[in-house]
C-alpha positions in Angstrom: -11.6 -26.0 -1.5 -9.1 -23.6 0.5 -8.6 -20.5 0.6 -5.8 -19.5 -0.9 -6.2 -15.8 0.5 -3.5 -15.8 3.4 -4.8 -13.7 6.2 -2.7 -12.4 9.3 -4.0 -14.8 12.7 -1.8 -13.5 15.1 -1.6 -9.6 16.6 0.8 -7.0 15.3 2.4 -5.2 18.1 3.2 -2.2 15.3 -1.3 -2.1 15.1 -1.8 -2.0 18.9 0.7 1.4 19.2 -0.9 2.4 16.0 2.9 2.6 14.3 2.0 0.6 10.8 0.5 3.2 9.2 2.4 6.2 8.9 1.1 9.7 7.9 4.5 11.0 6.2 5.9 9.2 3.7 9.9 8.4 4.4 13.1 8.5 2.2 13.9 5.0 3.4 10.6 3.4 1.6 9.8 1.6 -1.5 7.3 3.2 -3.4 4.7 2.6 -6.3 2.8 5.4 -8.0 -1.1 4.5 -9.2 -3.7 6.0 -10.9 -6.4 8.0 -8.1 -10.0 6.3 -8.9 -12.5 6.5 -6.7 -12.5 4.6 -3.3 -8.7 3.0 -4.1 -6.7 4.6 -0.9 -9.1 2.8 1.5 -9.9 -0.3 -0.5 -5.7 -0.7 -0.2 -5.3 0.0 2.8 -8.0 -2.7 4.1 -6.2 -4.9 1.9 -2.2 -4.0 3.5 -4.0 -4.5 6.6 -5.3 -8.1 6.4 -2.4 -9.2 4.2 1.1 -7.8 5.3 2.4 -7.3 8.7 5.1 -4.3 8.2 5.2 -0.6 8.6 3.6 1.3 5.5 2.5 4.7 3.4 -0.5 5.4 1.5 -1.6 9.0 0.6 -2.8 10.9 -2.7 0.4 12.6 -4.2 0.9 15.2 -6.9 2.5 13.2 -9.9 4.4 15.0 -13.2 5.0 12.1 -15.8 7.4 12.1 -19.0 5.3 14.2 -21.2 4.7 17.1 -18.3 1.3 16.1 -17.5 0.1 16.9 -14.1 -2.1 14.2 -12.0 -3.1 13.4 -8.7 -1.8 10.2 -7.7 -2.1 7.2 -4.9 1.9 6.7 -3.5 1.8 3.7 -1.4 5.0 2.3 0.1 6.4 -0.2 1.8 9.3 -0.3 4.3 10.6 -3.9 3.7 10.8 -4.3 -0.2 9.8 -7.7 -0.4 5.8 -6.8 0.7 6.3 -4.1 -2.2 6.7 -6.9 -4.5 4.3 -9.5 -2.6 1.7 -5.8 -2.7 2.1 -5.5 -6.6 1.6 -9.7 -7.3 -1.2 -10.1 -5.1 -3.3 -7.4 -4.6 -6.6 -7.3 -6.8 -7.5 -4.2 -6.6 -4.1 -3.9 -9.0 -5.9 -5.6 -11.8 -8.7 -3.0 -12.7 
């Protein structure tokens, strides 16, 4: 049976001048706000890795929902909206 999981073969140029992940997150990004467990922000970020090939943000963030409840948060963000979207489908670490 194949594997299904599609995995980057060839090198990013954006890894090798260590551009793809940045340590600010920018206006111009799509973003999705999860709940902080433990061990998420570098499980994800192994995961964007093998998976995507474009530019992207993850860091804890200060989060103040509806109901004025303060939480700590993971942002993550993407700067081509389409591996947002591709991030939230296949990502398993979404699912728990």
């Amino acid at each position: 049976m194949r594997n299904l999981v599609h995995k980057l073969k060839e090198p990013n140029p954006l890894n090798f001048f260590d551009l793809r992940k940045l340590k600010v997150p920018p206006a111009h990004f799509e973003y999705i706000v999860l709940p902080l467990t433990y061990n998420l922000e570098k499980s994800i970020v192994k995961w964007i890795e093998q998976h995507q090939k474009g530019r992207f943000y993850v860091g804890i963030a200060d989060h103040l929902d509806q109901n004025n409840h303060f939480s700590r948060t993971l942002k993550v963000g993407f700067e081509n909206h389409k591996e947002l979207s591709y991030f939230t489908l296949a990502c398993p670490l979404l699912k728990y």
